[in-house]
C-alpha positions in Angstrom: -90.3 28.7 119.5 -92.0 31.6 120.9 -95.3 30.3 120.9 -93.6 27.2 123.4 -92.8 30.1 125.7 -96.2 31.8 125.7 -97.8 28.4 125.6 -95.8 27.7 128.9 -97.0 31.3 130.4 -101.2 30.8 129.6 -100.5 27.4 131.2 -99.1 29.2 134.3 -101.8 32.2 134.5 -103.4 30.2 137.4 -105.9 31.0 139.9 -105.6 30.3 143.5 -108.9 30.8 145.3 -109.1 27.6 146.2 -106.3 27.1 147.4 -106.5 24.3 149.5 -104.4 23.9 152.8 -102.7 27.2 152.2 -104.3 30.6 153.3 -106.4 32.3 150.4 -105.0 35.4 152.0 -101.5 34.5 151.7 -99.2 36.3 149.7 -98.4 33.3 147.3 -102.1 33.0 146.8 -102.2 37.1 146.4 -99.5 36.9 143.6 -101.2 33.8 141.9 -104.6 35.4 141.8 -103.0 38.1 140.8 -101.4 36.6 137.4 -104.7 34.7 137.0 -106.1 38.1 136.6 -103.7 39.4 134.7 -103.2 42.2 137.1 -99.9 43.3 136.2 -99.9 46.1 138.9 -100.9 43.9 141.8 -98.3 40.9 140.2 -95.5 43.5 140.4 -96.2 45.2 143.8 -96.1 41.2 145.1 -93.1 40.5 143.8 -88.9 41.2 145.6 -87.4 44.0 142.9 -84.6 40.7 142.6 -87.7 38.3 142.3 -86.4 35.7 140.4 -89.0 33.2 138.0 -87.6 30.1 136.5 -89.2 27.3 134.0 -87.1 24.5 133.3 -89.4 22.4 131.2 -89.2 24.4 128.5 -86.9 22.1 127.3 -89.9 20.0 126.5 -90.3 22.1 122.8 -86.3 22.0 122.7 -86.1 25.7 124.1 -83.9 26.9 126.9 -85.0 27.0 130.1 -86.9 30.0 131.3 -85.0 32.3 133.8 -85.0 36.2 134.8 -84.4 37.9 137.4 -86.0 41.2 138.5 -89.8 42.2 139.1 -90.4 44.2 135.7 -88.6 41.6 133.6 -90.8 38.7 135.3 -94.3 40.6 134.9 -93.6 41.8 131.1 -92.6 38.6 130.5 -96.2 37.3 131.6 -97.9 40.2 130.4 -96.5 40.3 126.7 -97.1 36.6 126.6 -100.8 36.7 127.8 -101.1 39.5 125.0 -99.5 37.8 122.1 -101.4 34.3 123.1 -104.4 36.3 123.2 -105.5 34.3 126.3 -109.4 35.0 127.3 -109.9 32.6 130.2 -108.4 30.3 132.5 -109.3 27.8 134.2 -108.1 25.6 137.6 -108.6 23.0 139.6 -106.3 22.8 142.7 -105.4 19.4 143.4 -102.9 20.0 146.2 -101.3 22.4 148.0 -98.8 23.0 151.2 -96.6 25.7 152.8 -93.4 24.9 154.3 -90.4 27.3 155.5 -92.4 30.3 153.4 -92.3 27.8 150.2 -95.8 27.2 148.8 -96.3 24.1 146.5 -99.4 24.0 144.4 -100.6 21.2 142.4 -102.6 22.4 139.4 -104.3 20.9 136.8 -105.5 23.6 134.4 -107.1 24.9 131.4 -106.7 28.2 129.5 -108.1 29.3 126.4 -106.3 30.9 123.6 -106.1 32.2 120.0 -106.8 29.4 117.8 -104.4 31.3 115.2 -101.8 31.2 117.5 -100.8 27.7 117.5 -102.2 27.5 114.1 -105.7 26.3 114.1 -108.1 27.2 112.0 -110.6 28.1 114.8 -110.9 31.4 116.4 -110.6 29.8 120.3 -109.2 26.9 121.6 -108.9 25.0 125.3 -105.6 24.0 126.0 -105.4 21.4 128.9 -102.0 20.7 131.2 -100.9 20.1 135.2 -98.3 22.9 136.4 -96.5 22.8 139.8 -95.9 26.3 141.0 -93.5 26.4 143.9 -93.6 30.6 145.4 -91.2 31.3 148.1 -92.4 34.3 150.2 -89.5 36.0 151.6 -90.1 39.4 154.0 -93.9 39.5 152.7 -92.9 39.3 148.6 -92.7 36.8 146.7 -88.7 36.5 146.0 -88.5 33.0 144.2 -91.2 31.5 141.3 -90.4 28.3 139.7 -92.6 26.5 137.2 -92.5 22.8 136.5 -95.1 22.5 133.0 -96.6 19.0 131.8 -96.6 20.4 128.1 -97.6 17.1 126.4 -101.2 17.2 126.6 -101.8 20.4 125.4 -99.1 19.7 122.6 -101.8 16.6 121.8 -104.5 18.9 122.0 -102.9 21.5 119.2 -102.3 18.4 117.0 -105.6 16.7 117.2 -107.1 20.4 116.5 -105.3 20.7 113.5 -106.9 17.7 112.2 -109.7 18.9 113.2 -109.8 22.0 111.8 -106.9 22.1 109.6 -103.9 23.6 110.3 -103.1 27.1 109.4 -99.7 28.3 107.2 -96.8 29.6 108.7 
């Protein structure tokens, strides 16, 4: 189950630079970039102390949904996953994006790269494909709201056809 939840997080380490109709300098693009990066400092400083982050498609590997609430809760959360995934690269391609009322919506389709061992492949990196759409709500120049919405089923192909490939590792 955990490796749903960190699978979900690599998926979301997005870049923004280009971002489309909304401003590269924008803070929602700022806080992206920054978790893209995985500059934890930078993430935090961009987020509300009572940020709150939410993924409800967890559901999708029959876990809860993700929610918490608080700046340091959200960027550990990213951070220990990023670390446990052992996620080297991402990759993006912006395929929409608007800003309305200090919501941004962004359309992603994306590809990040992560232990093989992690989701049990027998190779030592793999590319795991999906679409996000990351909704950031700026609120007094932080980012207050983050809410995830994860298409998990082709990377979940992905891992399968791997594992055929390559065999599958023990548990």
């Amino acid at each position: 189950m955990m490796r749903a939840t960190v699978f979900g997080l690599c998926l979301q380490l997005v870049s923004v630079t280009a971002f489309g109709a909304c401003p590269d300098d924008s803070v929602a693009a700022r806080y992206l970039r920054a978790i893209e990066t995985m500059n934890w400092s930078q993430m935090e400083a961009l987020l509300a102390d009572d940020a709150s982050y939410s993924d409800p498609t967890m559901t999708y590997f029959d876990r809860e949904p993700i929610q918490l609430v608080g700046s340091a809760n959200i960027v550990d959360f990213w951070r220990s996953g990023a670390e446990e995934s052992g996620t080297n690269k991402i990759s993006y391609t912006t395929t929409g994006c608007f800003e309305t009322a200090g919501y941004f919506l962004v359309n992603l389709d994306i590809d990040v790269r992560v232990a093989g061992t992690y989701w049990n492949v027998n190779k030592d990196w793999i590319s795991l494909p999906g679409k996000v759409v990351s909704i950031v709500r700026v609120t007094d120049g932080r980012v207050s709201e983050h809410h995830d919405y994860v298409e998990y089923s082709a990377a979940d192909s992905t891992v399968k056809q791997l594992q055929k490939q390559y065999g599958a590792l023990k548990k």
